[in-house]
C-alpha positions, 0 to 999 in steps of 0.5 A: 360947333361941329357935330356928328350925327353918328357916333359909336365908340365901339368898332362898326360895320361900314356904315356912312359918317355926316359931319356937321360943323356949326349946324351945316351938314358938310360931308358924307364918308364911309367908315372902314368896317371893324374900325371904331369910330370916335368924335371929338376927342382931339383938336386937328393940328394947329387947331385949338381952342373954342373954335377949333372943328371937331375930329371924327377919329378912325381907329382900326382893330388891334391898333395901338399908339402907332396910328391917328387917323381922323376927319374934319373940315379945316378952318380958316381956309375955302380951297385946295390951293391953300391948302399946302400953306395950312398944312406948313403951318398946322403939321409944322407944328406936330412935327420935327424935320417934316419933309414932304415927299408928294403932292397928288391931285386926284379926285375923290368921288368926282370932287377935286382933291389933293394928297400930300405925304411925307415924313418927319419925327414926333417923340422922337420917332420917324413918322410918315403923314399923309393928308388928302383935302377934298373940295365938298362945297364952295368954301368948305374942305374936308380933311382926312389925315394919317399920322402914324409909323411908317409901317402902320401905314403901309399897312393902312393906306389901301382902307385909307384911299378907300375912305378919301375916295368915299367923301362928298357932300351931305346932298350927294347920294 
């Protein structure tokens, strides 16, 4: 069971988000103030049924259906390095032609992190990805993905660094 201790459905001022997956409190981020905040409306790629982890879904003012950018902390795998062979399996899925385009080690907020990004076609339309995974705990990562137009994330990416950057874990203040 994953949970959220805040949730809103309306847009927000920047305020902090917990996620909490199966009753453990996993991590901490900023929410972009005037973007809505949303739990548990989708399943992550390639990540369905009962076990599925929930989604926190970020949504920016005056968006349409150009753009999904959510949070959640992936199954079935514990470390950044396997993490390319989650995101092969799961996008693979979302996506026709995917191509990857970078794979960016980084930090977010002192923890280790990577970002991959790249392009490919869903509903017949070319779309860009990019997916930033950060160590929060042994075992645990917690992701945030950007699944939208190439320009809608032109647009966005700069407020998206910003909410990767702001990850850590649920005892770090």
């Amino acid at each position: 069971m994953v949970a959220v201790l805040f949730w809103t459905g309306g847009p927000v001022a920047a305020a902090e988000v917990i996620y909490v997956h199966q009753g453990e409190a996993l991590f901490r981020f900023e929410a972009p103030e005037g973007w809505l905040v949303l739990d548990g409306f989708v399943d992550p790629p390639g990540e369905t049924g009962p076990d599925a982890p929930r989604v926190i879904s970020l949504q920016p003012p005056g968006s349409g259906e150009d753009l999904w950018v959510a949070l959640w902390s992936p199954t079935g795998i514990a470390r950044l390095e396997e993490a390319e062979n989650y995101l092969n399996q799961t996008f693979g899925e979302w996506l026709t032609g995917r191509v990857a385009l970078s794979a960016e080690r980084t930090d977010a907020g002192g923890l280790a992190a990577v970002i991959y990004s790249g392009k490919g076609e869903r509903q017949k339309q070319m779309q860009t990805y990019s997916v930033g995974l950060v160590q929060v705990a042994p075992g645990h990562l917690a992701a945030l993905a950007f699944l939208g137009t190439p320009e809608a994330y032109v647009q966005h990416r700069a407020v998206l660094r910003a909410v990767l950057k702001s990850v850590r874990p649920v005892a770090a203040q």
